[in-house]
KOLNU-466781 format. One record per residue: x, y negated, z of N, C-alpha, C in turn. Coordinates in steps of 0.1 Angstrom, whole numbers, plus 5000, padded with zeros to 4 digits. Each point is the difference from the previous one (the first is absolute). Layout:
<recs>
XYZXYZXYZ/...
</recs>
This chain:
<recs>
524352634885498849954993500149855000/500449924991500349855000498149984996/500549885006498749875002500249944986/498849954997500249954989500949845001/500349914992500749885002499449864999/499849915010499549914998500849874999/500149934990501349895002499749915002/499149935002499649875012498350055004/500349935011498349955009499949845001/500649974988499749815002498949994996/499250054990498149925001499350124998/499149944994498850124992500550104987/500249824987500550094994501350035000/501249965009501650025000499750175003/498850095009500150105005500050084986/500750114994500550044990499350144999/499750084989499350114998501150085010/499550125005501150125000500650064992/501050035003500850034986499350195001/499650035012499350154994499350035013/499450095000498750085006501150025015/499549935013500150105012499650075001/500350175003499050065009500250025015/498949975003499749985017499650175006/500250074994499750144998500950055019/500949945003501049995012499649925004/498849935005500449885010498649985004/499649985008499049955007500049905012/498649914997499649865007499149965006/501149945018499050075011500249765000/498749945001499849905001499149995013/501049935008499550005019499749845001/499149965006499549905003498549985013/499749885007499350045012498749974990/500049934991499149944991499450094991/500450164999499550084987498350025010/498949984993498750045004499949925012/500249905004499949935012500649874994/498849914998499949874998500149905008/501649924999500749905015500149874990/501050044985500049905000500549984986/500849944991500250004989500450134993/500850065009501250164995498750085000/499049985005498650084996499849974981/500349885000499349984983501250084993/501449965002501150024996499950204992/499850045015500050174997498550044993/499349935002498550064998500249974980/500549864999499850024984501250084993/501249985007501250084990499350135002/499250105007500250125003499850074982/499249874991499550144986501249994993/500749925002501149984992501350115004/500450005011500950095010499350154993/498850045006499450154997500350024991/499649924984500450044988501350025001/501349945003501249995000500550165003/499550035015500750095006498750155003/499149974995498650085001500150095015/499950144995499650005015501250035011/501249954996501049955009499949925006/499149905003499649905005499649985013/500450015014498949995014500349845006/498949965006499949875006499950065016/500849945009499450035011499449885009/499550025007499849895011499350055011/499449925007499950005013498250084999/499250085008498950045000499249885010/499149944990498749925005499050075003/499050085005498950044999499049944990/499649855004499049934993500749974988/501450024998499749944982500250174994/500350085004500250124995498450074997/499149935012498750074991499549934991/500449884996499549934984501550004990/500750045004501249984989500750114994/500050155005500650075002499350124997/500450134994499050104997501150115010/500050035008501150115004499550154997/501350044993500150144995501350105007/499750134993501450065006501249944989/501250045008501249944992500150144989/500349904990500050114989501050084995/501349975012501350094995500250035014/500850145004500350125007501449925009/500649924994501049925010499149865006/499049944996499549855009498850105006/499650144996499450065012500650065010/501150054996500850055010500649875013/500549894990500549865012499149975010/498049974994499649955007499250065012/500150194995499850035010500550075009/501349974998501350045011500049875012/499749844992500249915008498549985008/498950064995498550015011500150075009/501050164997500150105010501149935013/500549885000501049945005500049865009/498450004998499349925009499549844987/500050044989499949874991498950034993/499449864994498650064993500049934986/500450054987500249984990499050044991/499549894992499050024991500349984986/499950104988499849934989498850004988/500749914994498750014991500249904988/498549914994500449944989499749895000/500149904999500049854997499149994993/498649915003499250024988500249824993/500849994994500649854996500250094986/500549904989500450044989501350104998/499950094995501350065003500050125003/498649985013500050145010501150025005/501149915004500850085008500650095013/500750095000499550125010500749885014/499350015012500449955012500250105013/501249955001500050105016499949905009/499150015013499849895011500250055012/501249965005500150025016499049945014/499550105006499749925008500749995012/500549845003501349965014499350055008/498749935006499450025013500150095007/499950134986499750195010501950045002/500249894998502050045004500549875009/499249985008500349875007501250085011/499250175006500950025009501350005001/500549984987501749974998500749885000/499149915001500349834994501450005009/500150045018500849995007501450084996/499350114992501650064997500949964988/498949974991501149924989500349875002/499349925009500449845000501450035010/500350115001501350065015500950014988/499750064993500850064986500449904995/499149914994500049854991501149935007/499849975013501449955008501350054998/499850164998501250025004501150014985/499149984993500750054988500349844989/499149915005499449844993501249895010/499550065012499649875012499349914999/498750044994498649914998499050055009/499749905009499150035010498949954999/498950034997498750005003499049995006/499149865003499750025017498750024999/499550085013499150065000498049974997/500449854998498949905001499649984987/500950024987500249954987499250114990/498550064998499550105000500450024981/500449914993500149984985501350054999/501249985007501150045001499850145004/499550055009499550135004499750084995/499049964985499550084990500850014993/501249894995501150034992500750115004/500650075015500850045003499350174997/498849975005499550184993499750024991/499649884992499950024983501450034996/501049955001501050014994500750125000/499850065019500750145003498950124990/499249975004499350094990499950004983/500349914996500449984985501250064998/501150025010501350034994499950135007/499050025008499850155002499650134991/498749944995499750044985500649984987/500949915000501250014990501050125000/500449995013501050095005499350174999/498950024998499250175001500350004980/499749904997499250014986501450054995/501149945004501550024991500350145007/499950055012500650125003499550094993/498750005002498950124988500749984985/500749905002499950034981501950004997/500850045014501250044997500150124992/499250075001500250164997500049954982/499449954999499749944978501249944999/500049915008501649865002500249944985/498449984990500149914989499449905006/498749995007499449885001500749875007/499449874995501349905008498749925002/500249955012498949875009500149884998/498949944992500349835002498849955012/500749915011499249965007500049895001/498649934999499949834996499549945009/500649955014499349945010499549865001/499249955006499249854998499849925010/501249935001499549905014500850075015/500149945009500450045011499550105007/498249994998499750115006500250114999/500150074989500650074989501250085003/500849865004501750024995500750105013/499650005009500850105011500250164993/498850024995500450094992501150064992/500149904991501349954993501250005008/500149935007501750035011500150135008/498850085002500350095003500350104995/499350004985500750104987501350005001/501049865003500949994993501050095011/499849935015500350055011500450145001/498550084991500250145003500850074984/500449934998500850004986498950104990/498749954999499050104993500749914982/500150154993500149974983498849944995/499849895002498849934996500649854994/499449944989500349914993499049925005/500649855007499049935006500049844998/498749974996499949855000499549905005/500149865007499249945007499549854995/498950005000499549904995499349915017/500549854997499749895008498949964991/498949955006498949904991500249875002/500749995016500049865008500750075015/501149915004501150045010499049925006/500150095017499349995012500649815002/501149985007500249915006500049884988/500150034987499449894989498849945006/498850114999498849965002499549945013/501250035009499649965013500849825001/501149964998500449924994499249894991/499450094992499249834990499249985008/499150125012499049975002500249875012/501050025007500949895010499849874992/499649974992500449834989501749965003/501050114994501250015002500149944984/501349945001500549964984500950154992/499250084997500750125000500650004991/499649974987501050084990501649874997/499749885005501249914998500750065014/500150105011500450015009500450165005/499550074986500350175002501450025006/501249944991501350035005500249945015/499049945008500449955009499450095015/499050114996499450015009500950145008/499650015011500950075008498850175002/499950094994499250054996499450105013/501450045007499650065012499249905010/500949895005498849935003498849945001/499849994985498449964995499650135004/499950124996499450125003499749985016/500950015004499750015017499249915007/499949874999499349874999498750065000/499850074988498449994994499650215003/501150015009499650145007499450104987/500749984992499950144988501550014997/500950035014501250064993499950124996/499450075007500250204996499249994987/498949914999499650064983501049954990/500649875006501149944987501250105001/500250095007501050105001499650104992/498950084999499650074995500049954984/499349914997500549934987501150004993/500949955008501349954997500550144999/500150105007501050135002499350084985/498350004998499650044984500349984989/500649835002500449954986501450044997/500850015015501450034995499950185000/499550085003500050154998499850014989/498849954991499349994983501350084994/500050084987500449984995499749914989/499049924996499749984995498749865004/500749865003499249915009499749904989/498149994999499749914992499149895007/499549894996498949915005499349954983/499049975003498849954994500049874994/501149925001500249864990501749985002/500049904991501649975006500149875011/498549925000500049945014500350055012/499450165000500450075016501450064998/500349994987501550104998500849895006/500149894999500549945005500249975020/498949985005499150015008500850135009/500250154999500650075005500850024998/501149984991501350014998500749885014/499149915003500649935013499450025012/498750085003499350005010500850215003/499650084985500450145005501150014998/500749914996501650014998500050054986/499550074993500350074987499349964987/500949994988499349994992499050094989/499249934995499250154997500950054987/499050144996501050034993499250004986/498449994994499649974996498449955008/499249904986498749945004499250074999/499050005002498650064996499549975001/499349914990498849914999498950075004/499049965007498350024998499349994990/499450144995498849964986499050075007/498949994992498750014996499350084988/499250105003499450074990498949924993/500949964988498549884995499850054986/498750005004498950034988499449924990/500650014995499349934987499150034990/498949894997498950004993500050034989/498650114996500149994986499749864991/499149905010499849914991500749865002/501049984988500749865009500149965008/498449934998500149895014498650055010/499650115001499450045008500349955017/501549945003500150015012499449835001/500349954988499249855003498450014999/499150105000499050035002499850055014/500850105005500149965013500449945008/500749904999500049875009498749924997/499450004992498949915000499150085009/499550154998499250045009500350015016/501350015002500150015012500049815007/500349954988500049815011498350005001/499150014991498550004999499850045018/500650145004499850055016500449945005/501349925002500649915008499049835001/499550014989499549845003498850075005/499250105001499050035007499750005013/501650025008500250025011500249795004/500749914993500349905004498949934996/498550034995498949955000499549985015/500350155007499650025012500249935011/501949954997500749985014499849894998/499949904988499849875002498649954995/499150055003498849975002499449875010/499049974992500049825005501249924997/501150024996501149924996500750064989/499350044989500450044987499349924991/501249835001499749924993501349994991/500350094992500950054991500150084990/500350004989499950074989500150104999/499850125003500950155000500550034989/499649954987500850044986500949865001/500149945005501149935004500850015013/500250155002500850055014501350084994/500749995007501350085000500250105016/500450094997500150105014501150064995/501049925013501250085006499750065010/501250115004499950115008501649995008/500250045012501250075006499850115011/500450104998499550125002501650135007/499250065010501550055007500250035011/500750025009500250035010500449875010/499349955012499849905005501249965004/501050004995501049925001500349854998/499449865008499749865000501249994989/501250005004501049904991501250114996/499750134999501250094993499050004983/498350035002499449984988499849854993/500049905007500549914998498449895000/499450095009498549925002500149835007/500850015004500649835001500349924993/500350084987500849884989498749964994/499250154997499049974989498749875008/500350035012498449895009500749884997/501749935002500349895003499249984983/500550064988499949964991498449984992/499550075010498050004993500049885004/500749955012499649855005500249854993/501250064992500649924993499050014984/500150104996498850004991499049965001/499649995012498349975001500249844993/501549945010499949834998499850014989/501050024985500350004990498350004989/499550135007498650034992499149865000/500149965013499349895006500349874995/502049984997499849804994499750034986/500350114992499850014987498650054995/498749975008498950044997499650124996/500250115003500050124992498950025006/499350064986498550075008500150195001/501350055002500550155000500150015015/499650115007499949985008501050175006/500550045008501050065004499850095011/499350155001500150045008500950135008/500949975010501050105006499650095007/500050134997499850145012501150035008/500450035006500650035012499450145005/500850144992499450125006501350015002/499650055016501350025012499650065011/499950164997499550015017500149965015/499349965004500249945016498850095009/500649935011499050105010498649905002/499250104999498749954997498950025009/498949995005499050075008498750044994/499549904988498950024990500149894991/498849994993499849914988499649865005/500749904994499049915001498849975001/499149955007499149994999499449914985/500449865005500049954989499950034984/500750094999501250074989498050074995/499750085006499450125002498749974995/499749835007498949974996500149914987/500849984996500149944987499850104989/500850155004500050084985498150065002/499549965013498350065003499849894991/499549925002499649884990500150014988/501349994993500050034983499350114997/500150115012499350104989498250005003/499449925008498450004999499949914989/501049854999499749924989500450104985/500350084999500650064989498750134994/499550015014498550085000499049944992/499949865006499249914992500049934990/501949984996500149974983499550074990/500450145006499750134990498550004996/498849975012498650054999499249874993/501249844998499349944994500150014987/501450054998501150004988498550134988/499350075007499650115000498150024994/499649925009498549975001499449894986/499449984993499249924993499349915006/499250045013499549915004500150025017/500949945008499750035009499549945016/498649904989499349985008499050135006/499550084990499650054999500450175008/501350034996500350085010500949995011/500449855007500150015008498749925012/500050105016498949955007500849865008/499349955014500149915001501450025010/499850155009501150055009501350024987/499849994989501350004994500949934999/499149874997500449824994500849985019/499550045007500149965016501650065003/500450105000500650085002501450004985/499549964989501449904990499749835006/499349945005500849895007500649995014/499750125001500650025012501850064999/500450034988501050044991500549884994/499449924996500649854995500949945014/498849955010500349915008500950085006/500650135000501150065007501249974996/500049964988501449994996500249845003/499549965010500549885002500850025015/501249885002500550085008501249855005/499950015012500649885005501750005005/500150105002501750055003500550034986/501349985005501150044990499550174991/500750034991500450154994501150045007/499550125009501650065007501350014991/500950005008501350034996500450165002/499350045006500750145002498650055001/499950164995499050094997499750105010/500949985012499550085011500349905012/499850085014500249935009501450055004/501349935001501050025010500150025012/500950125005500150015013501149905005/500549934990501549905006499849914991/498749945002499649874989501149895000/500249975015500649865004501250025003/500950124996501450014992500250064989/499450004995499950084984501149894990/500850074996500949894996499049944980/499350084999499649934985498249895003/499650055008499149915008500449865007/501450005010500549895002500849894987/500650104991500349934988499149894992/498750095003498649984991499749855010/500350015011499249905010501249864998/500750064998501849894998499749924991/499950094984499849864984498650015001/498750045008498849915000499150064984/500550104999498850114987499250025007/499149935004498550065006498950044988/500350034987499050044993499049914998/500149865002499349874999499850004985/498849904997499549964987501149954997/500849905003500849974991501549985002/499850175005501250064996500150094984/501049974993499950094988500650144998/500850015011500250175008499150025009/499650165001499750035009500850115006/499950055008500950155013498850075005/500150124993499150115005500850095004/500350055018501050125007499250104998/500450094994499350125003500950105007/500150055016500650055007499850144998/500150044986499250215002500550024989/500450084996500650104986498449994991/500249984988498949974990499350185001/498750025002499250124995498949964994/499950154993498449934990499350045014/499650065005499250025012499349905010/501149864998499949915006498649904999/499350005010498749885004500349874993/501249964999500349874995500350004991/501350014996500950014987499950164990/499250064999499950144997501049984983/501350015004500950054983501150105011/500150034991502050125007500649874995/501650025003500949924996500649994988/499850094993500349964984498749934993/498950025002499049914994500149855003/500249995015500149875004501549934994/501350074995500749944993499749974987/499550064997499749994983498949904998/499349955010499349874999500149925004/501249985003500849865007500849954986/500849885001500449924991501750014998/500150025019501749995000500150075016/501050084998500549995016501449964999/500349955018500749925000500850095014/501050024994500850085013501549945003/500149865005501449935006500750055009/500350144997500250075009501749955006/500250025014501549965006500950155000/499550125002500150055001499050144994/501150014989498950124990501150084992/500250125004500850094998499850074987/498549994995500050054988498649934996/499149965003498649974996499050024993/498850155005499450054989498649914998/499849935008498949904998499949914984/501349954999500149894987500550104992/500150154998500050094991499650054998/498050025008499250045000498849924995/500749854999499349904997500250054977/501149975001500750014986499450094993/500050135008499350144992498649954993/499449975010498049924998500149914994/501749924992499749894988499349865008/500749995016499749895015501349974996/499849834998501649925003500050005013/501350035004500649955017501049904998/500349985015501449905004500850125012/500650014994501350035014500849934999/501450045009501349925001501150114999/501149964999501450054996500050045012/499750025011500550125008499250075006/498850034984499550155000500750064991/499950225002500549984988499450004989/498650034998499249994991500449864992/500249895002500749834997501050034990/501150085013501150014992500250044989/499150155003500050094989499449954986/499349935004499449924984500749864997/500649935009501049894994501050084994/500750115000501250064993499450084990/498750024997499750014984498749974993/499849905003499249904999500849844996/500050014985500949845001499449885000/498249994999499049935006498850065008/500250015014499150095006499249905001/499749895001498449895004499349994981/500850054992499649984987498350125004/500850135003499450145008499149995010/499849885007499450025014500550045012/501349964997500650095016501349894998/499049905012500849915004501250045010/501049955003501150045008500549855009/499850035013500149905014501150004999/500849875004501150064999500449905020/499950145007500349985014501450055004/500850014993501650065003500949855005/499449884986501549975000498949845003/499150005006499349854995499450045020/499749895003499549955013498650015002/499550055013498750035000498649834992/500649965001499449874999500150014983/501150014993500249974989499350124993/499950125004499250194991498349915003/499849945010498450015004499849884990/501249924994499349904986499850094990/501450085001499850104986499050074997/499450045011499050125001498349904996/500049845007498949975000500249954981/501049984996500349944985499150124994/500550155005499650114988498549964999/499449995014498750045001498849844990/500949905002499049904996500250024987/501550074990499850024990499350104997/499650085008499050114993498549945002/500049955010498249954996499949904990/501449944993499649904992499750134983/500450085000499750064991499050044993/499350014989498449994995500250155004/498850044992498950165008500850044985/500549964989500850084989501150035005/500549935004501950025004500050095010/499149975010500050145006499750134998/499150024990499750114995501650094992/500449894993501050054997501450015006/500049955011501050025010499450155004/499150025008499850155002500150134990/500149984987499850064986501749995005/500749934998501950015000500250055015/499349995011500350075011500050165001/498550054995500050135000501250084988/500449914991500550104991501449995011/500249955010501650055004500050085011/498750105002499750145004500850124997/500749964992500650184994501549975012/500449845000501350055008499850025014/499150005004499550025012499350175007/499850084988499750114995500750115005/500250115009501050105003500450094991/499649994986500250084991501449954997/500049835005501549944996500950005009/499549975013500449985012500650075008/499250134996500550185007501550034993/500349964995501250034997501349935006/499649915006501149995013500150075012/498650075000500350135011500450114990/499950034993500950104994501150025000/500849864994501349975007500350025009/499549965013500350015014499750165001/499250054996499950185000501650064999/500149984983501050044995501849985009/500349885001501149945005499950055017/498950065005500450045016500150134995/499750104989500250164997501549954996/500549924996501449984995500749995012/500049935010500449925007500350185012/498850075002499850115009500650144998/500049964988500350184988501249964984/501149895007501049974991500350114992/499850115001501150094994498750044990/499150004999498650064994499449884991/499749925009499649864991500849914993/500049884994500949894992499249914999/500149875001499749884999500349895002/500049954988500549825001499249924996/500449875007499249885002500349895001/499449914992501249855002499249915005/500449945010499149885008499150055004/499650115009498850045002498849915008/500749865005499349975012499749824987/499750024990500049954988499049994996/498449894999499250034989499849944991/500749914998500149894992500550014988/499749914985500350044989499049984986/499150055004498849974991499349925006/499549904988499349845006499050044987/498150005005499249994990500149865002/499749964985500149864992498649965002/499949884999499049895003499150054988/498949975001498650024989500249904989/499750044991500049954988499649894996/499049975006499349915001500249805008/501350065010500449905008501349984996/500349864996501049994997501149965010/501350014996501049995012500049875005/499950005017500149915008501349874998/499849885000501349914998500650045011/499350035015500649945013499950135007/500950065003499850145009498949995010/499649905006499549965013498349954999/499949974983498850004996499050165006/498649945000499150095003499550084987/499850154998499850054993499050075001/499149924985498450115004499550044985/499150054997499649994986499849864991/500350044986500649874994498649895000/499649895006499149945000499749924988/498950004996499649884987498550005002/499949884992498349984999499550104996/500750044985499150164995499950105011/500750015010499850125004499350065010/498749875001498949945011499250114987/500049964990498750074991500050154999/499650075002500050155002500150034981/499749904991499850074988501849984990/501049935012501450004995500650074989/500450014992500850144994501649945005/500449935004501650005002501050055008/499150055009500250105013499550144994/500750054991499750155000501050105008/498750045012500250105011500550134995/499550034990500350154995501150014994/500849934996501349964991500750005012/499949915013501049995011500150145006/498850015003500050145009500950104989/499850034992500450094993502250014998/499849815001502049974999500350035015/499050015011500350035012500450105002/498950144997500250105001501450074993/500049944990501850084992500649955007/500349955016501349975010500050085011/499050125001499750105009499650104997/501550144996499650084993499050145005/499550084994498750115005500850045015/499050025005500250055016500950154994/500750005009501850104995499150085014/500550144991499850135012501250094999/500550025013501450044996499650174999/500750054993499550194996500450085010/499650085003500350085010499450124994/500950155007499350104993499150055013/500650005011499350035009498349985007/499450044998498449985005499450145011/500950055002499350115008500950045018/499650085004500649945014500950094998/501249995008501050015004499850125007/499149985014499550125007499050094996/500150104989499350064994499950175008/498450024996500050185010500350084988/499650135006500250134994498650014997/499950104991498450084999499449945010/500550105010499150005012499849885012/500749944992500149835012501050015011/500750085004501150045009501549974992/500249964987501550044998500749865006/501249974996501149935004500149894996/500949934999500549864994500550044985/500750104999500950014986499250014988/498750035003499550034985499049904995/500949944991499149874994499450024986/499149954997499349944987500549984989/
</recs>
């Protein structure tokens, strides 16, 4: 049964129709990860959005498994019986056996079916396979390491239930296994397929190599020094050799080893020893509007909530324009200087100067959402957002009344001056929105205390920490985290360390300019098809090849060029930002895991499969062209933003026609491609009676 032919994976459009229909009618896709239905950490967004795309691909061939949470399985998770006679027979041969396997459905887009182990109720083995894991690896395990622990029974149990699923279905001997493991945790599973020579077609995907991340987090000069580092003993050093083992032994078992940008492909080919064998970018299920520019309607409604909230926090000292405010954002996992929250503080400081000899009356304010450990709300904080909203009681009822001497009494007038005189206020506007339990080492607090942002009058930045994951729920800030992006201006992610980055691709989708740097891959990925990415709004850091000193000019240059921008240019920067959504899209993106699908069924089942590939570890090739509108740069090095002129301050312009651009945009990114498949029904199908076999399919 040949694969269809794919003759390059260099871009979007280099990826080539199929020359004809697979059918998946033989093959089924078991995608293992610690992240399916249990939210840790990016590989949660990763699986949760490809899942509608995959389902359609491979319908109900499709199982995700992971690990059994209680608490997210009663809000995520619908569990049912298994709907075919072999994953009821596996799961409950392996409960009669001392294991507790649950399945069911994902309630995410997609519905995808989930099987969830749970380690805990199999802990009584941990001692026999970490005996095993020795004897067969020589990876030892120590007993203290409870994350390493979970990997060793997730893994035995993943390749346990691999191992039932294929014997049950010897007796048929058509069906063939793709297994797609994620990450280390994941990956023991994987080496022990290979171990037990199970006919399984298997792939491994790195998001981000362990001792990388441990490494930048060190302030190591890493990537001018990869060839240099001695890998066993960095691991050892930083006491995660047995997970870097575990790693390392998954990537070289794969048949089929990919990572997530060519920053990390790089990255492991010297840290895991191997090169990958293809990329797999990160996308996003993005939805687009019926109406244009509806999404520039909602940025306007969602900044309207954000300045509602910064009425509150700088109360008594909101002697500042708010329609003359800009709000940037950096957002993420509290990593000080792998996300690159160091570069962006040195650089607000330097901006502030800038804002300050050049008189600007724009005023600049930075969020900092980064969870930290916290104990409660600021006080301060708490009593500011009380305040706006009794004065906001009172606007409304003057805003409201005809005469309101008349209907108001004298305890009313008493009780709104008592609401005036509140908002006066003799301390600073906090810097951070809760109280820290590690105030006075908090590394973005001491930063804050270093260049002297006290949120003073006449400072033209200010720094608001918010140490908590954005909820609407929230006493203070009440948006989720997409509302609060879509009413910010810009995020800024200098990241040192960013293996793929869905933040400034989540910014792009919502039509939000960002900044990253060349060694994310999200950067990368748009400097190699992107031939003016700041024309777009997606500035690119460039921290590879330039000195910390020298990126934190570059980075403070982007930013004073964007506040110098009028309220038109930006409009239309975000209008050219959203339209470069579709390459970010998994309708385009999924098809580098199809590749990687395809090429490990080749790679597993030579004599059955066929497939070729040129450059697979390649995405380069197609470069979208600059906007129409901006003409070509004299100086490579020049800054690139939308084309500025006096006319284009007047909103009644005709020389900037948006609809004309968008439209030459759009013909360089062809319709979202679905590749055909005949297959949509399961593989494991019953009889009449719900008892029959494997053999009889659909």
């Amino acid at each position: 049964m040949p694969l269809a032919r794919s003759l390059s994976v260099t871009s979007l459009s280099g990826l080539e129709e199929w020359d004809e229909e697979f059918d998946l009618e033989d093959a089924v896709l078991f995608e293992i990860a610690w992240e399916v239905a249990n939210k840790v950490g990016g590989i949660y967004t990763v699986i949760q959005t490809k899942a509608r795309l995959t389902a359609e691909e491979w319908g109900e061939n499709y199982f995700l498994v992971g690990p059994y949470v209680e608490s997210n399985v009663r809000t995520q998770v619908e569990l049912i019986e298994p709907p075919t006679p072999i994953l009821r027979r596996t799961i409950d041969k392996m409960n009669s056996r001392g294991c507790k396997i649950y399945f069911g459905r994902w309630l995410i887009e997609g519905s995808p079916y989930v099987i969830l182990i749970d380690v805990g109720f199999t802990a009584w083995s941990l001692d026999t396979w970490k005996s095993e894991l020795w004897d067969i690896s020589g990876i030892g395990v120590p007993w203290f390491d409870r994350e390493a622990n979970d990997a060793v029974l997730f893994g035995f149990l993943t390749a346990w239930l691999l191992g039932e699923v294929r014997e049950l279905q010897l007796d048929d001997g058509t069906p063939h296994i793709v297994a797609h493991f994620h990450e280390w945790l994941a990956g023991l599973g994987l080496v022990l397929c290979r171990q037990r020579q199970l006919p399984v077609a298997t792939i491994f995907t790195t998001h981000a190599t362990l001792l990388g991340r441990y490494l930048c987090a060190g302030n190591v000069d890493f990537y001018n020094k990869l060839s240099e580092f001695n890998v066993d003993k960095e691991a050892g050093d930083r006491q995660i050799y047995h997970r870097y083992c575990i790693e390392r032994a998954a990537a070289h078992c794969a048949h089929v080893f990919s990572t997530v940008s060519k920053i990390t492909a790089i990255e492991a080919e010297h840290l895991l020893k191997r090169k990958p064998d293809i990329i797999t970018p990160n996308g996003l299920n993005v939805k687009k509007f019926s109406a244009m520019h509806e999404f520039q309607n909602l940025h306007a409604q969602s900044k309207n909530r954000i300045q509602e909230f910064v009425r509150g926090h700088f109360y008594g000292h909101l002697d500042f324009n708010l329609d003359k405010c800009l709000f940037l954002f950096i957002a993420g996992r509290y990593e000080f200087s792998n996300k690159g929250a160091d570069l962006f503080l040195e650089s607000l400081a330097r901006l502030n100067y800038l804002l300050r000899v050049s008189h600007s009356d724009l005023t600049v304010i930075a969020f900092f959402i980064m969870p930290a450990r916290t104990n409660n709300f600021n006080v301060e904080t708490l009593k500011g957002q009380a305040v706006r909203k009794q004065l906001c009681v009172f606007k409304y009822m003057l805003g409201q009344l005809p005469d309101v001497s008349k209907m108001l009494d004298k305890e009313d007038f008493t009780i709104m001056k008592r609401a005036i005189f509140a908002t006066q206020r003799q301390c600073q506007p906090p810097i951070c929105t809760h109280n820290m339990l590690e105030d006075a080492s908090d590394p973005i607090l001491n930063s804050v205390r270093r260049i002297g942002l006290f949120n003073s009058s006449s400072d033209r930045v200010k720094i608001i920490f918010h140490p908590e994951f954005l909820s609407s729920t929230s006493p203070l800030l009440p948006m989720d985290y997409e509302d609060f992006v879509r009413g910010c201006h810009l995020g800024v992610f200098p990241s040192y360390y960013e293996p793929w980055g869905y933040t400034p691709a989540e910014c792009t989708v919502m039509g939000i300019p960002s900044i990253s740097t060349n060694l994310s891959g999200f950067g990368c990925f748009m400097e190699e098809h992107i031939a003016d990415p700041s024309a777009y709004g997606i500035y690119i850091l460039d921290r590879r090849f330039r000195g910390v000193d020298e990126s934190c000019n570059q980075l403070t240059s982007f930013l004073f060029q964007f506040c110098k921008q009028s309220r038109r240019q930006r409009i239309i920067q975000r209008n050219r930002t959203e339209r470069l959504s579709d390459l970010l899209d998994w309708r385009y993106l999924g098809r580098y895991y199809i590749s990687a699908r395809h090429m490990a069924l080749a790679k597993a089942f030579p004599d059955i499969y066929q497939y070729e590939l040129n450059e697979p570890t390649s995405t380069s090739g197609f470069r979208y062209p600059r906007p129409a509108s901006v003409p070509p740069s004299p100086a490579l090095s020049r800054h690139s933003s939308p084309h500025h002129s006096e006319a284009e301050d007047n909103d009644e312009d005709e020389s900037y026609d948006e609809d004309l651009e968008a439209e030459k945009d759009r013909v360089n990114i062809r319709q979202p491609f679905v590749v055909p498949f005949k297959n949509k029904s399961s593989l494991f199908v019953t009889n009449g009676d719900g008892e029959g076999d494997a053999t009889e399919k659909n």
